[in-house]
C-alpha atoms as an extended CHARMM CRD file, in Angstrom:
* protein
*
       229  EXT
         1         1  UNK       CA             60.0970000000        9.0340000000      -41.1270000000  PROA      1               0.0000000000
         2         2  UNK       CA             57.5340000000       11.4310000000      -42.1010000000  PROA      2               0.0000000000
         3         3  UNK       CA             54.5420000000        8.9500000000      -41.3660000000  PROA      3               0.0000000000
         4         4  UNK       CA             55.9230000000        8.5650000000      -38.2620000000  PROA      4               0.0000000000
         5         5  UNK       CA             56.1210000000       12.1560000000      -38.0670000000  PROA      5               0.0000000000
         6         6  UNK       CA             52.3110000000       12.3870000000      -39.1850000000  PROA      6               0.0000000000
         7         7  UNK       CA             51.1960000000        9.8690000000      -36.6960000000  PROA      7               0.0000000000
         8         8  UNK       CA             52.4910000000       11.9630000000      -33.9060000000  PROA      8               0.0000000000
         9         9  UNK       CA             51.0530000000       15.2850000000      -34.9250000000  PROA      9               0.0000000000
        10        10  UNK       CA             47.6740000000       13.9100000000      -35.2560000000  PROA      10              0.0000000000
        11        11  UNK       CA             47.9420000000       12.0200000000      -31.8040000000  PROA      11              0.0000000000
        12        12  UNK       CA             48.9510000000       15.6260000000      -30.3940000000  PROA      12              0.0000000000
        13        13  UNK       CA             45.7900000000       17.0830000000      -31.9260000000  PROA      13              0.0000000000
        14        14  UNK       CA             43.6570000000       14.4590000000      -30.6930000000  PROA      14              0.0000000000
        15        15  UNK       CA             44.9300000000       15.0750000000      -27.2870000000  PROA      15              0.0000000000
        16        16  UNK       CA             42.2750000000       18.5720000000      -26.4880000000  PROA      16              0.0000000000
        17        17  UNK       CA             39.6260000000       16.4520000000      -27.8440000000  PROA      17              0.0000000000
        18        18  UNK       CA             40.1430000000       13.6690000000      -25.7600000000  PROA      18              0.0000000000
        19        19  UNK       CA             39.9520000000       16.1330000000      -22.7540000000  PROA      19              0.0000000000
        20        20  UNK       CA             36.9240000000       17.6860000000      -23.7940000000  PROA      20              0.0000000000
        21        21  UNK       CA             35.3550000000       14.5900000000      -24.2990000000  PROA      21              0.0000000000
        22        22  UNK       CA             36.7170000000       12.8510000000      -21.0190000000  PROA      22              0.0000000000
        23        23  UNK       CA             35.0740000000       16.4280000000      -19.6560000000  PROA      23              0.0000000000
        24        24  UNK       CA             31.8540000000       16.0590000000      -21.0370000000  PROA      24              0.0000000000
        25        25  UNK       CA             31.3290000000       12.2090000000      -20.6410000000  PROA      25              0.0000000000
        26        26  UNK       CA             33.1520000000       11.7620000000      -17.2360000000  PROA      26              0.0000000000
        27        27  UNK       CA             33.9570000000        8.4860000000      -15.5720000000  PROA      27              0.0000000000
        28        28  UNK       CA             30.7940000000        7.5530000000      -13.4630000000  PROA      28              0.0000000000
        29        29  UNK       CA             29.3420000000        4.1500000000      -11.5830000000  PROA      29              0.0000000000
        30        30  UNK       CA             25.8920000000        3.5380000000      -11.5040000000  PROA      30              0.0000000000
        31        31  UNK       CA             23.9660000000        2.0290000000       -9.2620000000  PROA      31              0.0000000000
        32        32  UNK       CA             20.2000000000        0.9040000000       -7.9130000000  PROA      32              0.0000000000
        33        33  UNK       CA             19.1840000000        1.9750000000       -4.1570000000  PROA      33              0.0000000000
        34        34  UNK       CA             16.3780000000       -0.0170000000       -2.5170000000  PROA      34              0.0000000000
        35        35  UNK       CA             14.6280000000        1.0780000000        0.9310000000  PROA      35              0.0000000000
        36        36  UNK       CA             11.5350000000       -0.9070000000        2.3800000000  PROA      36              0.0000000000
        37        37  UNK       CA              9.2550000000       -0.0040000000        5.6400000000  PROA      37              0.0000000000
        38        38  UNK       CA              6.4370000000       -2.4060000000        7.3280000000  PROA      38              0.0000000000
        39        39  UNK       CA              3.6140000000       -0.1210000000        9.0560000000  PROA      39              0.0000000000
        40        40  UNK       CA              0.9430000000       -1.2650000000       10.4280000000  PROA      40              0.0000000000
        41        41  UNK       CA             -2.2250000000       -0.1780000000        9.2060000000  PROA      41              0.0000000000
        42        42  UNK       CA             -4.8040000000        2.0170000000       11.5290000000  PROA      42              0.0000000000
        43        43  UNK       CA             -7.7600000000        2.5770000000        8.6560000000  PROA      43              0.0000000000
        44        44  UNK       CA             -9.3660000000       -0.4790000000        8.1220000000  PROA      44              0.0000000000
        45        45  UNK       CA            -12.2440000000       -0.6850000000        5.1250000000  PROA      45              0.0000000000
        46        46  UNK       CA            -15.2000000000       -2.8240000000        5.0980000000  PROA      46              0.0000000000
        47        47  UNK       CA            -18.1800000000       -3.8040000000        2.3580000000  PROA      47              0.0000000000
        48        48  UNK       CA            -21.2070000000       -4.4640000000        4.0000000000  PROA      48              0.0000000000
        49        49  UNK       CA            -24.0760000000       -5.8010000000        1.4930000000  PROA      49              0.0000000000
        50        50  UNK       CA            -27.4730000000       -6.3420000000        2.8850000000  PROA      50              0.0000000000
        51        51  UNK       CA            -29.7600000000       -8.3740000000        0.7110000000  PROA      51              0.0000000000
        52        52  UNK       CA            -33.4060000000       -9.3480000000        2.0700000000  PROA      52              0.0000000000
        53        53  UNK       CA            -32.7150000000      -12.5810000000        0.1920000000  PROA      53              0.0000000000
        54        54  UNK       CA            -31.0000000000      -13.1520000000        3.5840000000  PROA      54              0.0000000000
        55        55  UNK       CA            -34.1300000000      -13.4370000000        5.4910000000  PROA      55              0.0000000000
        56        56  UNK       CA            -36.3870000000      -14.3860000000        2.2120000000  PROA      56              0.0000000000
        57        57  UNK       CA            -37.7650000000      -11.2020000000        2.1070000000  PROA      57              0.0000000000
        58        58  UNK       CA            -39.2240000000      -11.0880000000        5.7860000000  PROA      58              0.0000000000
        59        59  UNK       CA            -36.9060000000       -8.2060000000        6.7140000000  PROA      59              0.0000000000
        60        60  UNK       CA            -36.7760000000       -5.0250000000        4.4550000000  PROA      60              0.0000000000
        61        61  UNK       CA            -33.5160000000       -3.3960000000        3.3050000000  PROA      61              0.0000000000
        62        62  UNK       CA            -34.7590000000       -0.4940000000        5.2740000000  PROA      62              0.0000000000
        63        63  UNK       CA            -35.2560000000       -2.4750000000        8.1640000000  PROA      63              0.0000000000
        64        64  UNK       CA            -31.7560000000       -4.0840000000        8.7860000000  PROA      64              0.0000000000
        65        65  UNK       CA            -29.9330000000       -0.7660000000        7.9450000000  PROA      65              0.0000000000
        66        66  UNK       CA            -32.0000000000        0.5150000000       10.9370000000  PROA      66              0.0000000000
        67        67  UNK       CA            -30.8450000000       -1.9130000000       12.8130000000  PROA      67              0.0000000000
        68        68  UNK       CA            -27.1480000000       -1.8050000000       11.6870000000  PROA      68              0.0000000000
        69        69  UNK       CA            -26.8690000000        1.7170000000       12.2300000000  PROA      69              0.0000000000
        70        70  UNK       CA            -27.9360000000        1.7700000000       15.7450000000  PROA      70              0.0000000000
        71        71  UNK       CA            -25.4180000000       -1.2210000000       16.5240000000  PROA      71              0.0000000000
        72        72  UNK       CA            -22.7270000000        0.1220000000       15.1200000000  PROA      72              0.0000000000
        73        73  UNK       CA            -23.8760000000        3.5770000000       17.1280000000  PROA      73              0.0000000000
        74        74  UNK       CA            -23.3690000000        1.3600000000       20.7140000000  PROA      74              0.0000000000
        75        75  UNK       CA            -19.9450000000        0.4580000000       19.4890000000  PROA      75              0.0000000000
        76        76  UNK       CA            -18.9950000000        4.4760000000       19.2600000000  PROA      76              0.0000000000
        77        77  UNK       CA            -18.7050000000        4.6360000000       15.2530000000  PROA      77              0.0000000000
        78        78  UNK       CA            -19.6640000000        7.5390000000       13.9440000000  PROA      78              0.0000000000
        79        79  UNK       CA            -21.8720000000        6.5290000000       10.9770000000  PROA      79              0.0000000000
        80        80  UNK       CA            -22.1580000000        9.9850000000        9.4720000000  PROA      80              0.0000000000
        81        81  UNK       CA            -18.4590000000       10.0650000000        8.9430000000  PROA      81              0.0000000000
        82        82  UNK       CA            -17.5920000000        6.0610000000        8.8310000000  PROA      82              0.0000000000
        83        83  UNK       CA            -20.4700000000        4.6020000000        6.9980000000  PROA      83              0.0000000000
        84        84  UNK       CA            -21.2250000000        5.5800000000        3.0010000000  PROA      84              0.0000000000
        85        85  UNK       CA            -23.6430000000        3.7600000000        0.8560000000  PROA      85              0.0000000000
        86        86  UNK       CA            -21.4380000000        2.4290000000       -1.8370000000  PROA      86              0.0000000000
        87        87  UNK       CA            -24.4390000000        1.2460000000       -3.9610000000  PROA      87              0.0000000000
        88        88  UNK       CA            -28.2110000000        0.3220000000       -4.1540000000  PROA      88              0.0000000000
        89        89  UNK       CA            -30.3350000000       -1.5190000000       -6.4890000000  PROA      89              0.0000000000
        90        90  UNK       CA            -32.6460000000       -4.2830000000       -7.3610000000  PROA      90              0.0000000000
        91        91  UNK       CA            -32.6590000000       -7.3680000000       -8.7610000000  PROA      91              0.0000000000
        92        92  UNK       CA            -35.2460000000       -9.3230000000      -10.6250000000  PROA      92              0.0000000000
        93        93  UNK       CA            -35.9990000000      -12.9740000000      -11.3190000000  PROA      93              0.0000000000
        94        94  UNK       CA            -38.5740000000      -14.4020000000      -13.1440000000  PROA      94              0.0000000000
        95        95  UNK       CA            -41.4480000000      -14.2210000000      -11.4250000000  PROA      95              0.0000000000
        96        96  UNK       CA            -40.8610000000      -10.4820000000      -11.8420000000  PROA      96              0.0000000000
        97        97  UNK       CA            -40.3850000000      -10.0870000000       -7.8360000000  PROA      97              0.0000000000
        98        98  UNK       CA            -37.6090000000       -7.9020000000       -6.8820000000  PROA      98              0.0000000000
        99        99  UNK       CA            -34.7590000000       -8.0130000000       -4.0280000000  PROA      99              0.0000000000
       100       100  UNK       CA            -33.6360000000       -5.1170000000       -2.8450000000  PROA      100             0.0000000000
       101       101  UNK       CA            -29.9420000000       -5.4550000000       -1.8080000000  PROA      101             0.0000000000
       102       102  UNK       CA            -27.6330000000       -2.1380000000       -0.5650000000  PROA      102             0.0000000000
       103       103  UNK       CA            -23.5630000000       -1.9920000000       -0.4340000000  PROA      103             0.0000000000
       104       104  UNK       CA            -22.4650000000       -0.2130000000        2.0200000000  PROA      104             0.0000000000
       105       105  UNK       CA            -18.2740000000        0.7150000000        3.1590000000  PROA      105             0.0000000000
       106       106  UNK       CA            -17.4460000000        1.1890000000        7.0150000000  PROA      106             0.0000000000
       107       107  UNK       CA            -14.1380000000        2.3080000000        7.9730000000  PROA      107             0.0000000000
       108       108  UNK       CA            -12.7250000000        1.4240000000       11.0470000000  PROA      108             0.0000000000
       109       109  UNK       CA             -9.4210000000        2.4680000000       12.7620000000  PROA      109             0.0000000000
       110       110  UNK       CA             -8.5310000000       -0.4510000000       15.2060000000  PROA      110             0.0000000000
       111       111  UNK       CA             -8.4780000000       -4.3700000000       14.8370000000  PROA      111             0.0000000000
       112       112  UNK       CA            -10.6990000000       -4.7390000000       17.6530000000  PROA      112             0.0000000000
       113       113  UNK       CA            -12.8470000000       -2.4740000000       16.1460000000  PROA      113             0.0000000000
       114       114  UNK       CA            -13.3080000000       -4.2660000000       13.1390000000  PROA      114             0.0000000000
       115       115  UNK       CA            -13.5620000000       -7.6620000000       15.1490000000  PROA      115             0.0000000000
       116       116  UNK       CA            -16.7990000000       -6.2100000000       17.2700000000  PROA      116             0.0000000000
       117       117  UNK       CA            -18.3770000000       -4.7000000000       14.2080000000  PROA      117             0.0000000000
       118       118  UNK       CA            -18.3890000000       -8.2620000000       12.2730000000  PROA      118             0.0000000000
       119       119  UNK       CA            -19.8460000000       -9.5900000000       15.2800000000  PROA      119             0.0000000000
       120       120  UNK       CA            -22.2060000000       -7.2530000000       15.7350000000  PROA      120             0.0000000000
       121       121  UNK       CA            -23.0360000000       -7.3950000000       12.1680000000  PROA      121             0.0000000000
       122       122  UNK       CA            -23.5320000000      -11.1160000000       12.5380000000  PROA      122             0.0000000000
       123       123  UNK       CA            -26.0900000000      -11.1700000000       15.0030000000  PROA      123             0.0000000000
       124       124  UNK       CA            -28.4150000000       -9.1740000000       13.3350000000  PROA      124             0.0000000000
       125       125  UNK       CA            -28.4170000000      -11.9050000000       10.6520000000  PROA      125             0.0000000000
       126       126  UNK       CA            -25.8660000000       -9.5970000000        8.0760000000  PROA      126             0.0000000000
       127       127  UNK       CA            -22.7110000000      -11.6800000000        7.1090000000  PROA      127             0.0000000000
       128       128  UNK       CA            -21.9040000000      -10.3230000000        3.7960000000  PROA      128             0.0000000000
       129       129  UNK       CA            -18.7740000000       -8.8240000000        5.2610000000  PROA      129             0.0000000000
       130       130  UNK       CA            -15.6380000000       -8.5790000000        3.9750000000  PROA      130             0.0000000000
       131       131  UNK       CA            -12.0510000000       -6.0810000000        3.7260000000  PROA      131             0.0000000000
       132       132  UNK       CA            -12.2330000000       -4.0670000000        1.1420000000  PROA      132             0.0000000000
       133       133  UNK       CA             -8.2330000000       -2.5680000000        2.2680000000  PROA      133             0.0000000000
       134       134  UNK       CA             -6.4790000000       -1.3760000000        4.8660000000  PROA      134             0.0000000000
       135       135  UNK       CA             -4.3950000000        1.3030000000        5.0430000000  PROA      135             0.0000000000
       136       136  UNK       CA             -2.7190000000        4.0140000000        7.1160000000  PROA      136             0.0000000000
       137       137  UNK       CA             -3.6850000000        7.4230000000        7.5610000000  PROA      137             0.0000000000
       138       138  UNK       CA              0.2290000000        9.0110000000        7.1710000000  PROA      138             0.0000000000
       139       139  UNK       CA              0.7940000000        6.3320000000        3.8840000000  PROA      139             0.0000000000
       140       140  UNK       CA              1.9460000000        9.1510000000        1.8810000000  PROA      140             0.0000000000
       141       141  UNK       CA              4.4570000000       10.4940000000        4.6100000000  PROA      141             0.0000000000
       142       142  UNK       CA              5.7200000000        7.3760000000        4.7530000000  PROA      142             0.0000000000
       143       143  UNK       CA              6.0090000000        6.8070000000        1.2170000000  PROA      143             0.0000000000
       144       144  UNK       CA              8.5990000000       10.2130000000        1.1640000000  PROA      144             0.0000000000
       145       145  UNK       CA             10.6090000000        8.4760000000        3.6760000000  PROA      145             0.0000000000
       146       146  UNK       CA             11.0630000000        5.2490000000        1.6740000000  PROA      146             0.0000000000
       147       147  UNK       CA             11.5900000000        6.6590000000       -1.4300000000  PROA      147             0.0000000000
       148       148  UNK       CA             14.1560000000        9.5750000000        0.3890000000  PROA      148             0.0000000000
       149       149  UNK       CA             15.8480000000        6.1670000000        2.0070000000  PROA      149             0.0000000000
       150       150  UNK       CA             16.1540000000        4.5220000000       -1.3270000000  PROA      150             0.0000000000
       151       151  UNK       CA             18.1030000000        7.6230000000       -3.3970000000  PROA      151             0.0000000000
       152       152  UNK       CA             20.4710000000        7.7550000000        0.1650000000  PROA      152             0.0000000000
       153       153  UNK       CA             21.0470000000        3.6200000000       -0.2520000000  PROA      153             0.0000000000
       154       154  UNK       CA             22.1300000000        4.3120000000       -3.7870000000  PROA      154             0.0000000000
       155       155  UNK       CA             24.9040000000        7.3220000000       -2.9460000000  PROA      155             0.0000000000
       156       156  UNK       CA             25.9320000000        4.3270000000        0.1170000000  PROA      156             0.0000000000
       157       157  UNK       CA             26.3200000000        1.7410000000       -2.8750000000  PROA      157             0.0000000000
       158       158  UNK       CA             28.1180000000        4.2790000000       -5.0240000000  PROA      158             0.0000000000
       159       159  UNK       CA             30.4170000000        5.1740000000       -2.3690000000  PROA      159             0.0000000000
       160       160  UNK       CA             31.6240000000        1.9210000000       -1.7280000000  PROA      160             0.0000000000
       161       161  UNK       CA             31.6890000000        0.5770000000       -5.2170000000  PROA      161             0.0000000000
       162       162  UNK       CA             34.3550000000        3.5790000000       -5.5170000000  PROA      162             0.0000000000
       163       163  UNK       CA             36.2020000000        3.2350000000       -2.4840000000  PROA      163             0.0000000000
       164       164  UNK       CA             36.9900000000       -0.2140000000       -3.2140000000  PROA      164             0.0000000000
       165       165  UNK       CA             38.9160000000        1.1940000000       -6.6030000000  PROA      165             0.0000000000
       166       166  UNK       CA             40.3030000000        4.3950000000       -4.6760000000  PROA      166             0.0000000000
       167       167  UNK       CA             38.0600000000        6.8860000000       -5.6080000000  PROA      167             0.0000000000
       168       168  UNK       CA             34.9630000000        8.8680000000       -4.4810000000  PROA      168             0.0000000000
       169       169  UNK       CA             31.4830000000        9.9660000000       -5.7280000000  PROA      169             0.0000000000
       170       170  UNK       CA             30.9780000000       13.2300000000       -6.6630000000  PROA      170             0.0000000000
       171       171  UNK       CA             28.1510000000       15.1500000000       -7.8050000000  PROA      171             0.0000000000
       172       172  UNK       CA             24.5450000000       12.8310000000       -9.0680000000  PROA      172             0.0000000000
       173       173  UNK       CA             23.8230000000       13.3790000000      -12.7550000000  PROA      173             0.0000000000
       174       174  UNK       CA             21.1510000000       11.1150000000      -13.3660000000  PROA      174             0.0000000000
       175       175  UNK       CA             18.4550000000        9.5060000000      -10.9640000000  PROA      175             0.0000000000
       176       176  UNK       CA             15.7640000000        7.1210000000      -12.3330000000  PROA      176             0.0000000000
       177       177  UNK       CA             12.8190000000        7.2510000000      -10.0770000000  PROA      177             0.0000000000
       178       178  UNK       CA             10.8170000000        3.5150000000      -11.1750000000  PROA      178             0.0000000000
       179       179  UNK       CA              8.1400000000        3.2710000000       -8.8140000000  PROA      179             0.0000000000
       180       180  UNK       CA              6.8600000000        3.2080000000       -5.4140000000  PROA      180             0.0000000000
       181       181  UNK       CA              5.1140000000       -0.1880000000       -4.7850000000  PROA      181             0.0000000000
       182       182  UNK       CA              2.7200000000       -0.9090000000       -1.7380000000  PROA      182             0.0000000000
       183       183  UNK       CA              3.1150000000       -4.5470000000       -1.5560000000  PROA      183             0.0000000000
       184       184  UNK       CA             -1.3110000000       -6.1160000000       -1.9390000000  PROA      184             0.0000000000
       185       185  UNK       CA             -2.6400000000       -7.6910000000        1.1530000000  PROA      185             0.0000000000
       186       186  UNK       CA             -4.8950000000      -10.2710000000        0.5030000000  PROA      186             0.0000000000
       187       187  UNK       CA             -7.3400000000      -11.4150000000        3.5220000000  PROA      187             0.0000000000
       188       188  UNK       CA             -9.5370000000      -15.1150000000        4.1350000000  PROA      188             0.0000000000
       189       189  UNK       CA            -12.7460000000      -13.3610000000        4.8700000000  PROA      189             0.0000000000
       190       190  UNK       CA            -13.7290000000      -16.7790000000        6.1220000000  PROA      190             0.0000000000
       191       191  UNK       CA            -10.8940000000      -16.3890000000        8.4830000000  PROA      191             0.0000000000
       192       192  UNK       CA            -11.0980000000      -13.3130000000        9.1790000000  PROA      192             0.0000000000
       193       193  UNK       CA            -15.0490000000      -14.0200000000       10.6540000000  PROA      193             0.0000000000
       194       194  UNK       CA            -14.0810000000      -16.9540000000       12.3490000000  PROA      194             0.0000000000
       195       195  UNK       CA            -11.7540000000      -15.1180000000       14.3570000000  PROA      195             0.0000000000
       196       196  UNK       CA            -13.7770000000      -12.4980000000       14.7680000000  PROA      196             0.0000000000
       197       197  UNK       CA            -17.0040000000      -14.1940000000       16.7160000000  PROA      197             0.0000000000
       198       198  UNK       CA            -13.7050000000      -15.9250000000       18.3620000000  PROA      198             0.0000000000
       199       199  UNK       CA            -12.8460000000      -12.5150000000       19.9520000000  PROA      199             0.0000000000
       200       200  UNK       CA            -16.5060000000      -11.5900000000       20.2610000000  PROA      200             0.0000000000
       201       201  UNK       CA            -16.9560000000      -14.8020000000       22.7170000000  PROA      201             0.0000000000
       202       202  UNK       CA            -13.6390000000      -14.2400000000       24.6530000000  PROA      202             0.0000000000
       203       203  UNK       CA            -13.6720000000      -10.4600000000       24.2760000000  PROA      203             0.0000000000
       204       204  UNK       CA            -14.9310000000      -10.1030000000       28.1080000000  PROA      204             0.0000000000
       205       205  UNK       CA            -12.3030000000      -12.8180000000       29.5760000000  PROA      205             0.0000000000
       206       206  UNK       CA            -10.0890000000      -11.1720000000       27.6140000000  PROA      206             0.0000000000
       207       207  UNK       CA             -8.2910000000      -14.1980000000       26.3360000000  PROA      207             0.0000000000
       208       208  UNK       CA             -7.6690000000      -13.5120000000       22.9190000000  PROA      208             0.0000000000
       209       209  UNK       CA             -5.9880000000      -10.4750000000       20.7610000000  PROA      209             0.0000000000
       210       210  UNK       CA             -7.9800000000       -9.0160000000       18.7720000000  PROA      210             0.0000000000
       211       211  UNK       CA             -7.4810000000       -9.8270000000       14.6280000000  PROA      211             0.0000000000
       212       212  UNK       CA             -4.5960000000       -9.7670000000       13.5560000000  PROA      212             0.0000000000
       213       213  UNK       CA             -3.9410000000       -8.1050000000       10.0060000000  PROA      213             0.0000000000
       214       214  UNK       CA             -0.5890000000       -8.2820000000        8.1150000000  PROA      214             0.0000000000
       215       215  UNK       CA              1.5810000000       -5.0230000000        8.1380000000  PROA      215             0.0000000000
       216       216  UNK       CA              1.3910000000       -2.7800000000        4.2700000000  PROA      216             0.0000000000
       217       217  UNK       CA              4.9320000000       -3.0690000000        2.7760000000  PROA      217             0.0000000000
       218       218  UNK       CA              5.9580000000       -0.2930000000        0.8770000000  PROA      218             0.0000000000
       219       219  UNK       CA              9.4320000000       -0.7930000000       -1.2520000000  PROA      219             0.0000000000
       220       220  UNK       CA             10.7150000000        1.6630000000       -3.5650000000  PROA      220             0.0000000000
       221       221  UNK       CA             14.1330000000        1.4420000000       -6.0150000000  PROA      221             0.0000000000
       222       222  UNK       CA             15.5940000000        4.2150000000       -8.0180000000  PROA      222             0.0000000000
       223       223  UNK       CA             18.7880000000        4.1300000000       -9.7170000000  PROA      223             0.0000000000
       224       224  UNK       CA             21.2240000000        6.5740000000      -10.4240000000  PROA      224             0.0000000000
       225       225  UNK       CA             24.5650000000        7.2650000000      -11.2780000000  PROA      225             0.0000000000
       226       226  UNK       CA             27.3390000000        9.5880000000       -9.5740000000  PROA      226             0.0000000000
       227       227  UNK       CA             30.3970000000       11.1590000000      -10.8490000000  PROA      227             0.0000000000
       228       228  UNK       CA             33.7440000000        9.0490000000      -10.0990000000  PROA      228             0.0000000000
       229       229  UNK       CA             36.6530000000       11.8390000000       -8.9320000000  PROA      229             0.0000000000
């Protein structure tokens, strides 16, 4: 009798504990939100590298970036603002005669832009061309709204997860932001020039689209986890 007595005073006193603990540790779900957006890019990047290896030294570095700069002029870009030398050097060989080779970037904001500039390009003789990335000039705007999207997906997820068992979500304690991903884009310069003296040729018939490039995925997932009441 008096162990049974015992037993229930200490369950009694372990009942304000238990509250205070449910209090502080309440019942909670958690869950992982997930948002995604396709854009499609308006800044497109090019490296340009002219080498006078190209024409076996006949035509000087000098030379062809005189002549690329005034092409590129006739096709509108702005080469003070679009066109930075990315590098220049020289190389030597053995019979201690050097090549003179410059890198250059040219950033363009339209597919057909980039299309008449590799053609152009071309036909001065200068067909080390290739994307360096694309990109879009409101990526980090659109990154907010993806990662806003994903936290919202996660309170949807909650909400149902606790409707199913009768209850609802209250208040977010915990949110784990784990990354915001833009998905790479890889490019077949080879392709890319084909189509682009394809374009050049039919550009006045207007037959063909201009290139087309693939769309920059952003995803972002968070998880977090919401009060049950």
């Amino acid at each position: 009798m008096k162990r049974l007595i015992l037993m229930a005073v200490v369950a009694l006193a372990a009942l304000p504990a238990a509250a205070q603990i449910q209090e502080a540790f309440p019942s909670y779900v958690q869950v992982n939100g997930r948002a995604e957006k396709e854009i499609t890019p308006d800044e497109f990047y090019l490296q340009i590298i002219i080498n006078e290896r190209d024409s076996k030294g006949k035509i000087s570095v000098e030379s062809q970036q005189r002549d690329m700069i005034a092409a590129l002029k006739k096709l509108g870009v702005d080469v003070e603002k679009q066109l930075k030398v990315a590098n220049l050097s020289s190389e030597f060989f053995k019979k201690k005669t050097s090549v003179a080779t410059a890198k250059y970037q040219l950033q363009l904001g339209t597919s057909a832009e980039v299309a008449r500039a590799w053609q152009a390009l071309d036909n001065l003789g200068i067909s080390d061309v290739s994307i360096l990335k694309v990109s879009h000039s409101k990526i980090d705007a659109y990154k907010e709204e993806v990662r806003v999207e994903a936290i919202r997906n996660a309170r949807a997820n909650a909400a149902t997860l606790a409707e199913a068992i009768g209850q609802t979500v209250g208040k977010c304690f915990y949110i784990y932001d784990s990354n915001s991903n833009v998905m790479p884009v890889m490019y077949d310069n080879a392709v890319l020039m084909r189509s682009a003296k394809a374009y050049g040729a039919a550009e006045a018939t207007a037959e063909e689209e201009p290139l087309e490039f693939k769309t920059i995925r952003l995803e972002y997932s968070v998880q977090a986890k919401f009060v049950l009441e």
